[in-house]
C-alpha beads as a LAMMPS data file, in Angstrom:
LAMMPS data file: protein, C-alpha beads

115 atoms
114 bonds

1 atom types
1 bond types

-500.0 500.0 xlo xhi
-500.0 500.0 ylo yhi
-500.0 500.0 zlo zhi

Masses

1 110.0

Atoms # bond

1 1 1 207.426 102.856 -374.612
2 1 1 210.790 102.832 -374.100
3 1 1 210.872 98.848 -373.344
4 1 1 209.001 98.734 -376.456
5 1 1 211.831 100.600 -378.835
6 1 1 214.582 98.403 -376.733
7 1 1 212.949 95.378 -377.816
8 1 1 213.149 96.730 -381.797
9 1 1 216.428 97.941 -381.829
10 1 1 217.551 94.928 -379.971
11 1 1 215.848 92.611 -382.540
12 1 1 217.004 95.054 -385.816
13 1 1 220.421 94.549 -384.054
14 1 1 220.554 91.147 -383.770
15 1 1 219.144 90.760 -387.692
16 1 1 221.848 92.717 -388.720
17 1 1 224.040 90.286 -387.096
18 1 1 222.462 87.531 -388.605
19 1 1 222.546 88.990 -391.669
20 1 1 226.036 89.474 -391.417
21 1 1 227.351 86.157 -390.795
22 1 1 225.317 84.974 -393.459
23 1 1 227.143 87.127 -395.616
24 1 1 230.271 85.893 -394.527
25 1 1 229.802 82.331 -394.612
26 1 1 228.644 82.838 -398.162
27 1 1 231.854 85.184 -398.993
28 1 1 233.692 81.752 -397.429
29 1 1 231.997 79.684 -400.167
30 1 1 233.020 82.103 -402.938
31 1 1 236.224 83.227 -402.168
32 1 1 238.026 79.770 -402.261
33 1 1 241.642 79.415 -401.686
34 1 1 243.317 77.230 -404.855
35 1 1 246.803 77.651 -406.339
36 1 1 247.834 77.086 -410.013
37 1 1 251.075 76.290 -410.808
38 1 1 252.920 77.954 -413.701
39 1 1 255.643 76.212 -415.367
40 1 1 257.740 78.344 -418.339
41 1 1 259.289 75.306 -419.701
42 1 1 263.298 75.040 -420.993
43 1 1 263.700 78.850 -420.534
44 1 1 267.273 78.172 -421.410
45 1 1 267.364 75.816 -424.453
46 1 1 268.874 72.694 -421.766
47 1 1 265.268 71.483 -420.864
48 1 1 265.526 74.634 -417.244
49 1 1 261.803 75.019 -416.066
50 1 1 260.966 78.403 -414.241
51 1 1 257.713 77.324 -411.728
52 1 1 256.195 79.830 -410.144
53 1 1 252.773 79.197 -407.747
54 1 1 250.457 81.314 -407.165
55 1 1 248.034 80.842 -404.181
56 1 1 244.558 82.476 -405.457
57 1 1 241.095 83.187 -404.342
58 1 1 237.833 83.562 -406.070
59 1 1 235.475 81.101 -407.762
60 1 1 236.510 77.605 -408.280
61 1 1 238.944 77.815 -411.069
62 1 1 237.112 76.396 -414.364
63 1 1 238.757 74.968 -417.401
64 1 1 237.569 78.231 -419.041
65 1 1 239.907 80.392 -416.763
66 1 1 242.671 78.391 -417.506
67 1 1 242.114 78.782 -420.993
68 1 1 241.558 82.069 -420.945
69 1 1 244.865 82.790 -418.848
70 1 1 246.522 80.399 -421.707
71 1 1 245.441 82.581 -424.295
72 1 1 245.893 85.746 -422.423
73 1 1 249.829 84.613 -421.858
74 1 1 249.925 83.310 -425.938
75 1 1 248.720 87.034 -426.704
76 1 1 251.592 88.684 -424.721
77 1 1 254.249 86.286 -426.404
78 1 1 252.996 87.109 -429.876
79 1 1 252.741 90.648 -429.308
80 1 1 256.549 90.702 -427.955
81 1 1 257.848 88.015 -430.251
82 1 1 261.398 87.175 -429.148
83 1 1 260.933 89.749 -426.377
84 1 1 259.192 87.872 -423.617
85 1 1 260.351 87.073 -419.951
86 1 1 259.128 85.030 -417.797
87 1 1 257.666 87.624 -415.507
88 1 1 255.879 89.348 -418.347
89 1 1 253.692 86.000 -418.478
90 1 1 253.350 85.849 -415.034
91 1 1 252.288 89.654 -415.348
92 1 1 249.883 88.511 -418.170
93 1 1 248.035 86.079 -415.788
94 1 1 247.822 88.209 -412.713
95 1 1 245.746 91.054 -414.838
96 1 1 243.757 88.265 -416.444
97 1 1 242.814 86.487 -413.097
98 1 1 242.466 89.765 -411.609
99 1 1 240.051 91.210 -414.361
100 1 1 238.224 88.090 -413.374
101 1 1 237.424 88.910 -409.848
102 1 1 240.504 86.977 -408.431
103 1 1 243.123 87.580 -405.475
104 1 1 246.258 86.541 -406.661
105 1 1 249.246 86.006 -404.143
106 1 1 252.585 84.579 -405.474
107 1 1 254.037 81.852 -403.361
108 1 1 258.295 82.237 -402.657
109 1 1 259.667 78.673 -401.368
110 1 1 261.291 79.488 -398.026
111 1 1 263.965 76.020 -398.780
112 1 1 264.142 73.365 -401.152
113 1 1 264.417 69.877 -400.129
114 1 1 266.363 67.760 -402.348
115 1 1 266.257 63.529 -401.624

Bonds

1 1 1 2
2 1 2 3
3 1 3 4
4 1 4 5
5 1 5 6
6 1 6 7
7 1 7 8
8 1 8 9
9 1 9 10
10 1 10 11
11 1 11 12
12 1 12 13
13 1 13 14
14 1 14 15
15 1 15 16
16 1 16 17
17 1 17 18
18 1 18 19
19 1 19 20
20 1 20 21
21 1 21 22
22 1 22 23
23 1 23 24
24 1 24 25
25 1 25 26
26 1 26 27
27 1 27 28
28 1 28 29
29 1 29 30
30 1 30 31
31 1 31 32
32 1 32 33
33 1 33 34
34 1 34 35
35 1 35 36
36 1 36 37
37 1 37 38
38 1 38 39
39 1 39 40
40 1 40 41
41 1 41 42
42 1 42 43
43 1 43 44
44 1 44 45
45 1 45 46
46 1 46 47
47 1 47 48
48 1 48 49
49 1 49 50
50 1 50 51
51 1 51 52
52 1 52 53
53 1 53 54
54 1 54 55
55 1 55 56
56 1 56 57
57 1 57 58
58 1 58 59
59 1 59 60
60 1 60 61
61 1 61 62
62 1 62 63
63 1 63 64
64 1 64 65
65 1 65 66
66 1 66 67
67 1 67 68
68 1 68 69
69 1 69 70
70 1 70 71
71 1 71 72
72 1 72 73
73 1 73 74
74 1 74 75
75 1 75 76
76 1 76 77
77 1 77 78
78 1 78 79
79 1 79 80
80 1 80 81
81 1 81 82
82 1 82 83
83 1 83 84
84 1 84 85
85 1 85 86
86 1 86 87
87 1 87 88
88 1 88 89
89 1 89 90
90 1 90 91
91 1 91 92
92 1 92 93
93 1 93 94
94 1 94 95
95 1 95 96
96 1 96 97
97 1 97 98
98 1 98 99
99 1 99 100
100 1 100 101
101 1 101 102
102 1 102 103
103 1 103 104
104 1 104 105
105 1 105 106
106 1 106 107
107 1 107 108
108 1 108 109
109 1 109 110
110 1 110 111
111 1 111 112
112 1 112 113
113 1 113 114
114 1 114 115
């Protein structure tokens, strides 16, 4: 008998294991690392662009999340007409991608290389 239950809980064990990796392989699939680039362009009225990366993971990113985090950053300048920063958009598209089902990491340069 207790071969018998050793056997079971050996096979339930392994299933579970199984089962497991299965689930991570397909969490692998769906949480895809991409990174979108923003770019708030002539911040300063001499043609300065602020860009900013963000490294993200979710679903692949469709032209209907980019529009969407377009929009959601057009809504936040309208609302704060004349009032907007730069990091307020950024802001903007981390809650949007995030309300999504996204990870959102923002991406510092460590140097810059100039040639």
């Amino acid at each position: 008998m207790e071969i018998a239950w050793l056997v079971i809980h050996v096979m339930i064990r392994l299933e579970t294991r199984v089962s497991s990796l299965n689930f991570r392989k397909e969490m692998v699939n769906i949480m895809r690392e991409q990174y979108i680039k923003f770019v708030d362009e002539d911040v300063d009225g001499c043609g300065t662009d602020v860009v900013s990366m963000a490294k993200v993971y979710g679903n692949e990113i469709t032209v209907g999340t980019v529009d969407r985090i377009k929009d959601a950053i057009s809504n936040y300048k309208s609302e704060n007409e004349g009032e907007w920063d730069t990091d307020g958009c950024l802001d903007v598209a981390t809650q949007q991608l995030k309300a999504e089902g996204y990870e959102v990491y923002w991406v510092n340069e460590n140097a810059e290389i100039c040639f």
